[in-house]
C-alpha positions in Angstrom: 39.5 33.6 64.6 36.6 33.8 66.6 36.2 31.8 70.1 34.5 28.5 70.2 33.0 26.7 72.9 34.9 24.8 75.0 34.0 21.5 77.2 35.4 20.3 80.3 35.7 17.0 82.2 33.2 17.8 85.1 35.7 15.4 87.3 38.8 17.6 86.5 37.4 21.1 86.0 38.1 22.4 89.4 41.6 21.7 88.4 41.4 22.9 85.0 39.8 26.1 86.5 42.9 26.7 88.9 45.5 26.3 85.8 43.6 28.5 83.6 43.1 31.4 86.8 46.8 30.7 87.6 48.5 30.8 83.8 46.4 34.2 82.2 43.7 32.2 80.5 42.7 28.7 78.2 45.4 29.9 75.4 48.0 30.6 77.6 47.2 26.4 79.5 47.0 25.3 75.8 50.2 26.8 74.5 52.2 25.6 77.5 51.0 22.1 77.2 49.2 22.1 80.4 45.5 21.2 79.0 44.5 17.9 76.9 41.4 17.8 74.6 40.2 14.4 73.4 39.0 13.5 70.4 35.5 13.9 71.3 37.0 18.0 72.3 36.8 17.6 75.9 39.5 19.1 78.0 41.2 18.1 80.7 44.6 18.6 82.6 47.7 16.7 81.2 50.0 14.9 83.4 52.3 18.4 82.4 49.4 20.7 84.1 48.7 18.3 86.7 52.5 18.1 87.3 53.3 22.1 87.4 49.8 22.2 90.4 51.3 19.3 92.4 55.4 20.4 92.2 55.2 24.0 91.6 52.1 25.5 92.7 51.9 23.3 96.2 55.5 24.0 97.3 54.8 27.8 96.3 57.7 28.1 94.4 57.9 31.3 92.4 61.5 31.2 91.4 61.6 29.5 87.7 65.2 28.1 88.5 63.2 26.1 90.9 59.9 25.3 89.1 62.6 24.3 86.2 64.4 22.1 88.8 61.2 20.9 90.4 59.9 19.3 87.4 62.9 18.0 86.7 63.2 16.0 89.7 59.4 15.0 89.5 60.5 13.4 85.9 63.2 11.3 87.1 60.9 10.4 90.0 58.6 9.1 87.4 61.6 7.2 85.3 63.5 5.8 88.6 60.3 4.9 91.1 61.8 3.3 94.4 
């Protein structure tokens, strides 16, 4: 299967960039979840990848019992707001 080329939302791709250098690579964002493409292909961050920078990657947690917990809480922060 050869490589095709991909496009990125100029407003996200800094973002994008730090998923893909943090998770091995494109594939590895993709399989997880953390990358959306549009119908027109452009990629972008899903809330998932957005979720795992904010929760996991700014509180430096390393431990997946926490990144597991972390998210966790972040979802029923989103179902329950104050």
């Amino acid at each position: 299967m050869a490589d095709t080329n991909n496009t990125f939302d100029i407003e996200t791709g800094t973002t994008l960039n730090q998923l893909i250098k943090r998770l091995g690579g494109l594939h590895e964002c993709q399989r997880l979840g953390f990358v959306f493409e549009d119908e027109k292909g452009v990629m972008s961050p899903s809330a998932a990848g957005f979720a795992y920078l904010m929760f996991v990657v700014a509180r430096d947690i390393t431990d997946p019992a926490e990144a597991f917990a972390a998210g966790y809480q972040a979802a029923l922060d989103e179902m329950n707001p104050l």
